[in-house]
TORKOL-4160 file (C-alpha; in steps of 0.2 Angstrom, whole numbers, padded with zeros to 4 digits, m for minus):
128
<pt num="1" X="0264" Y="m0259" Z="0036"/>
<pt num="2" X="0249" Y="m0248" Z="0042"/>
<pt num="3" X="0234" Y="m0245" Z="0030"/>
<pt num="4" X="0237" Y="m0225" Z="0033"/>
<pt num="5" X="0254" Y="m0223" Z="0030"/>
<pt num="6" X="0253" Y="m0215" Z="0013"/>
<pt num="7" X="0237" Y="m0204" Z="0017"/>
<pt num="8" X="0237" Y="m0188" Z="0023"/>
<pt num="9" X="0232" Y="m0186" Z="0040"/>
<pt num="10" X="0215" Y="m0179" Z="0045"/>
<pt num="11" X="0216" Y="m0160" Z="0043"/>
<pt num="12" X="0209" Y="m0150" Z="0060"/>
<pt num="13" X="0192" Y="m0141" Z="0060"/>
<pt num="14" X="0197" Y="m0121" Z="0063"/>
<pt num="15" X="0194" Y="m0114" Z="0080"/>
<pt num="16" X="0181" Y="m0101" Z="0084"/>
<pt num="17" X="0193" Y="m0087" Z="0084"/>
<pt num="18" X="0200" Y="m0093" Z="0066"/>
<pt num="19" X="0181" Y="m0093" Z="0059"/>
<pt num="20" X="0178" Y="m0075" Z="0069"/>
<pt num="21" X="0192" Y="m0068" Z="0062"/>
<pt num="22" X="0188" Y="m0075" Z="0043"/>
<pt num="23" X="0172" Y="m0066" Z="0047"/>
<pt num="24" X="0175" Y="m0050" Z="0053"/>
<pt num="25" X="0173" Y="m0035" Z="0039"/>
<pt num="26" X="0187" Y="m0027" Z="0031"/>
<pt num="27" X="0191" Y="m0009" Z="0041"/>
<pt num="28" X="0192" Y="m0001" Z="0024"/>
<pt num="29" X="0172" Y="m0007" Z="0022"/>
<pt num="30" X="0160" Y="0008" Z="0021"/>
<pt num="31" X="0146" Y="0003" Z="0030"/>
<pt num="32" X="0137" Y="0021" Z="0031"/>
<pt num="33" X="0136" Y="0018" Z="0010"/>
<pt num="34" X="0121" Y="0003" Z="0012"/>
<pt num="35" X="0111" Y="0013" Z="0023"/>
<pt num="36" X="0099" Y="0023" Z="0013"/>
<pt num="37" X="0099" Y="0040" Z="0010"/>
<pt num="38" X="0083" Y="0045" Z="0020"/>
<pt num="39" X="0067" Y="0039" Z="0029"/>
<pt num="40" X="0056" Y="0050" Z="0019"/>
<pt num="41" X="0056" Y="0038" Z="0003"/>
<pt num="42" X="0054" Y="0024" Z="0012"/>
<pt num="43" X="0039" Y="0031" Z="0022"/>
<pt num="44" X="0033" Y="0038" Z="0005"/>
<pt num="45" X="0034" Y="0019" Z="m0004"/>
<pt num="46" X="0025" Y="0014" Z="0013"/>
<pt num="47" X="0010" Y="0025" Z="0010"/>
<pt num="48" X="0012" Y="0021" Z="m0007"/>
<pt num="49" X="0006" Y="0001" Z="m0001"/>
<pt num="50" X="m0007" Y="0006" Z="0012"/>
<pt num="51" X="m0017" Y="0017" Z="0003"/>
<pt num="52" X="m0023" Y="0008" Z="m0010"/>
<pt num="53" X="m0033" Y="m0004" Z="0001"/>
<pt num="54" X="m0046" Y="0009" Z="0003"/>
<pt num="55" X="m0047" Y="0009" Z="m0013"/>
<pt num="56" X="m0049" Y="m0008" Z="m0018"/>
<pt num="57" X="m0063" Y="m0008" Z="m0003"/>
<pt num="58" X="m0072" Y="0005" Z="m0014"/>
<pt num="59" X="m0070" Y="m0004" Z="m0028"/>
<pt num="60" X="m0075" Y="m0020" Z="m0022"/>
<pt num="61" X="m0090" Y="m0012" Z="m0016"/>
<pt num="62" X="m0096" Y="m0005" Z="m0034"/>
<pt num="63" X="m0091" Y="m0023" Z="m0041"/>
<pt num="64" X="m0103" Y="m0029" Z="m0029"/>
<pt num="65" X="m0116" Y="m0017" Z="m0035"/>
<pt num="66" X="m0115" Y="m0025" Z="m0050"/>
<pt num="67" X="m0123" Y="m0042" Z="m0043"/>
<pt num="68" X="m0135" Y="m0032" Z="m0031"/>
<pt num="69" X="m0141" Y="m0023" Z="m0042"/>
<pt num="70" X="m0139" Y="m0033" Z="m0058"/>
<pt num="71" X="m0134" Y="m0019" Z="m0066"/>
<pt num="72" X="m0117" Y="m0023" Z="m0077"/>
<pt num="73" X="m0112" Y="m0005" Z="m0078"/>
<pt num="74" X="m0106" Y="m0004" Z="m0060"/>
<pt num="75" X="m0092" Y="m0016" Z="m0066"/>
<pt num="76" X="m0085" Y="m0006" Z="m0078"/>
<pt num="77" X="m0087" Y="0009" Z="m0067"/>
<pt num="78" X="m0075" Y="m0001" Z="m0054"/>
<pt num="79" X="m0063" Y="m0005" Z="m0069"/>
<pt num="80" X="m0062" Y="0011" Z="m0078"/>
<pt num="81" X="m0058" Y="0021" Z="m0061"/>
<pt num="82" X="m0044" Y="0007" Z="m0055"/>
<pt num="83" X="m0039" Y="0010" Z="m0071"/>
<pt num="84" X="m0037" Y="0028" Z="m0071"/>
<pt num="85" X="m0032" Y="0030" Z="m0054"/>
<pt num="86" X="m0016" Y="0017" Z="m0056"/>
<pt num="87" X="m0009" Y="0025" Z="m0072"/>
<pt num="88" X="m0011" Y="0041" Z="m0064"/>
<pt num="89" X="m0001" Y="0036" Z="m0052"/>
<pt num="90" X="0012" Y="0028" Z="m0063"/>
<pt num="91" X="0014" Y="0045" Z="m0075"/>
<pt num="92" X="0015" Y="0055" Z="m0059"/>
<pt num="93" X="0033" Y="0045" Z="m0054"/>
<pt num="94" X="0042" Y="0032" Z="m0043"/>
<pt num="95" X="0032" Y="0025" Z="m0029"/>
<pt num="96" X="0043" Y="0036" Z="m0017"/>
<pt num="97" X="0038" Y="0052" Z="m0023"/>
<pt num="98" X="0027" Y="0062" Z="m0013"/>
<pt num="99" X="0016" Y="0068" Z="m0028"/>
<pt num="100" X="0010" Y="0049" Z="m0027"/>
<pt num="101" X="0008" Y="0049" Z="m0011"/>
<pt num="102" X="m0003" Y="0066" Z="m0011"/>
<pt num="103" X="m0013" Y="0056" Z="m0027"/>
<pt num="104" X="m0016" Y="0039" Z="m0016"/>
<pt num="105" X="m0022" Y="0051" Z="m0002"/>
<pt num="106" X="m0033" Y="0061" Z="m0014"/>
<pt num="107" X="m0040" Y="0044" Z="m0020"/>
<pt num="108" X="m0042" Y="0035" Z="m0002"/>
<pt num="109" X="m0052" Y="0053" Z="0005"/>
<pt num="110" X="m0063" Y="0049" Z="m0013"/>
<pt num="111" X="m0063" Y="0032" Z="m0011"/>
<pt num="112" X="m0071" Y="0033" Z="0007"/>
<pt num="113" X="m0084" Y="0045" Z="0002"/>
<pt num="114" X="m0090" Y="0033" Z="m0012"/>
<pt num="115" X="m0091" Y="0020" Z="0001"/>
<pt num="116" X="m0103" Y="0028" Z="0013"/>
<pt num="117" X="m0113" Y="0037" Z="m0001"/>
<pt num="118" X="m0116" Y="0023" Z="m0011"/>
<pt num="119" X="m0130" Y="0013" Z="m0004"/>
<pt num="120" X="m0134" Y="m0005" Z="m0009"/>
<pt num="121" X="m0152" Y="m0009" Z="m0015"/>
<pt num="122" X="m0167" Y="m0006" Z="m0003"/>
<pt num="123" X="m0156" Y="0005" Z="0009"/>
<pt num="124" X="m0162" Y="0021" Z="0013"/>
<pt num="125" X="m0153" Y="0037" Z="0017"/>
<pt num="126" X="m0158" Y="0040" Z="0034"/>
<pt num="127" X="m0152" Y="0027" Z="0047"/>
<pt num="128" X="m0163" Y="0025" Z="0064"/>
């Protein structure tokens, strides 16, 4: 008597066309319902990321100010404005509102300005 008489035998692996059609999505799907409504919140949450780099690059400017200049208040200068800015932002709505995104701008145009008029220690106004 063979040692496999009493097992089952070894079941087949599916073909690709079993494994296609196991994969294919249902015709009732509605595929249209993931897609999202509209770019403009998505390019809204975009700028809502990008613009606060400039104005962490301010900020990290003032904080360095702090060890230039060895004055401590530049510090708390650089904390009270994140501070301000960010919760401002978070009273004025979702990050894919437009009025955030008029705020970020509104900080970035500031936060560029403080960059070029604050000058470090020793600089002078006028460049050569």
């Amino acid at each position: 008597m063979s040692m496999s008489a009493g097992l089952n035998p070894k079941p087949r692996s599916p073909s690709s066309t079993e494994v296609m059609s196991r994969l294919r999505m249902p015709k009732d799907l509605n595929v249209a319902a993931f897609a999202p409504a509209s770019t403009g919140g998505t390019l809204a949450e975009a700028l809502n990321g990008a613009l606060p780099v400039i104005m962490h690059m301010a900020l990290s400017w003032l904080v360095l100010q702090a060890f230039l200049r060895g004055e401590l208040y530049w510090l708390f200068v650089a904390i009270f404005v994140h501070a301000v800015v960010e919760i401002m932002a978070t009273l004025l709505g979702p990050n894919d509102a437009w009025i955030v995104v008029a705020w970020r701008v509104l900080v970035a145009v500031g936060s560029m300005a403080a960059i070029v008029r604050v000058r470090g220690p020793g600089l002078s106004a006028e460049r050569e």
